[in-house]
C-alpha positions in Angstrom: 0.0 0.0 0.0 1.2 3.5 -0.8 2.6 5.1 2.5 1.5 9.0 1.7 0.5 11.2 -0.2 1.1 15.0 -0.1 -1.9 17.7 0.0 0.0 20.8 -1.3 3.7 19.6 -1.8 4.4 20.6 2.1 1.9 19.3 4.4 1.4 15.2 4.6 -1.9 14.5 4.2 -2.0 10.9 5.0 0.5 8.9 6.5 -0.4 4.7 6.8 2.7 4.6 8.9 1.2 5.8 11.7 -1.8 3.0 11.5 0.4 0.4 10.9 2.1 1.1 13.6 -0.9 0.6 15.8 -2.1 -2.4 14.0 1.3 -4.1 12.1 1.4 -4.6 8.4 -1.4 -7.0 7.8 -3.3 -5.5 4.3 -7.1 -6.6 5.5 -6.6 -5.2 9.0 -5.7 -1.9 7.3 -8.0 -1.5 5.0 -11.0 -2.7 7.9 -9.7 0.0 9.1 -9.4 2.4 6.9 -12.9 1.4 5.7 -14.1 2.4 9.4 -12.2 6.2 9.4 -13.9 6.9 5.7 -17.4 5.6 7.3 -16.5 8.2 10.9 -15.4 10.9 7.9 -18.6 11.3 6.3 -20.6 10.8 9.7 -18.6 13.4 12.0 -18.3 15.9 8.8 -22.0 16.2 8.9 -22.2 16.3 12.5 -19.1 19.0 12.5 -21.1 20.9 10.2 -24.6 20.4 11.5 -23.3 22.3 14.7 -21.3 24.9 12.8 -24.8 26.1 11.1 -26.8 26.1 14.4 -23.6 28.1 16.4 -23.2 25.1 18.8 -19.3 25.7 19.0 -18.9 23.5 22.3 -20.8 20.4 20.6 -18.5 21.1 17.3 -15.4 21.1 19.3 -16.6 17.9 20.8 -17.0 16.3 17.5 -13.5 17.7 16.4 -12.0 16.2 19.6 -13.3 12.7 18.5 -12.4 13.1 14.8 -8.6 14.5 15.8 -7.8 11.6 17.5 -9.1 8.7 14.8 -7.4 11.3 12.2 -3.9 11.1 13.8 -4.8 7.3 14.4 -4.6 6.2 10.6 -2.2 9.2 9.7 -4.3 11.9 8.6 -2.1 15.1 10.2 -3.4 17.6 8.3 -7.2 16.5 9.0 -6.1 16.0 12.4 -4.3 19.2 13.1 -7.3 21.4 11.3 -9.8 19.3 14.2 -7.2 20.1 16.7 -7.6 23.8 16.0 -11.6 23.0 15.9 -12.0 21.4 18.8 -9.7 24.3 20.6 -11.3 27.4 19.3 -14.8 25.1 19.9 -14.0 24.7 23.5 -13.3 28.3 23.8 -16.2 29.8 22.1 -14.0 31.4 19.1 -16.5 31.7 16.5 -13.9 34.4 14.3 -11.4 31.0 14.7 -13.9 28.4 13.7 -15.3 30.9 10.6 -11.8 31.1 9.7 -11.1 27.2 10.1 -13.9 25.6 8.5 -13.7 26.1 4.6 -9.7 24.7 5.3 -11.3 21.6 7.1 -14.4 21.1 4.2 -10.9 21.0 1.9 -8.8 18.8 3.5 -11.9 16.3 3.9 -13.0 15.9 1.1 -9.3 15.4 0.4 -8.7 12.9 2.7 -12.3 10.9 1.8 -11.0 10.9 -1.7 -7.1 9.9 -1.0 -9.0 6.9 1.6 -11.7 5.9 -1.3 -9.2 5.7 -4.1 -6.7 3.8 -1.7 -9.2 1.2 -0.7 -10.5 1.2 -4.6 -6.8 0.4 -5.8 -6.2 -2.4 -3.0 -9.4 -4.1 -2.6 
């Protein structure tokens, strides 16, 4: 399986590395797993953006808390870093910081769903 792939020449978008290191080098377990994080993607990217329309920041930084750490689980800095800042700025009440944030994060997931899709379509 490819290793990475870079989002704009700089920043690592995904990194298998890091899930591999959490669940070895076994091709089915990865892609169970990946298969799991695109399914979480899609459900807590509505949910993110459910509570960024109705102004519930502390619910949204709950939900970026949750999709941080399964982002960083499988590799997925950038994703992971952008729900870091979420979940901060969420937790704090920052609405300026989360208007800022969230066209970056719509970006960078629909990145990241389309790097995981095309990953699991080339190695099914």
């Amino acid at each position: 399986m490819t290793n990475s792939v870079e989002r704009d020449g700089s920043h690592l978008l995904v990194d298998l590395s890091a899930l591999q290191g959490l669940v070895g080098s076994d091709a089915n377990k990865i892609r169970r797993f990946l298969s799991l994080y695109l399914d979480s993607l899609q459900q807590q990217g509505d949910e993110l953006r459910t509570h960024y329309a109705e102004g519930e920041v502390q619910a949204l930084g709950a939900v970026a808390h949750q999709l941080k750490s399964s982002s960083y689980s499988v590799g997925a800095r950038a994703l992971g870093n952008l729900c870091a800042e979420l979940e901060k700025a969420g937790k704090a009440g920052e609405w300026q910081i989360l208007a800022r944030e969230m066209p970056e994060f719509e970006d960078t997931l629909k990145m990241t769903q389309a790097f995981v899709v095309d990953l699991l379509a080339r190695h099914s």
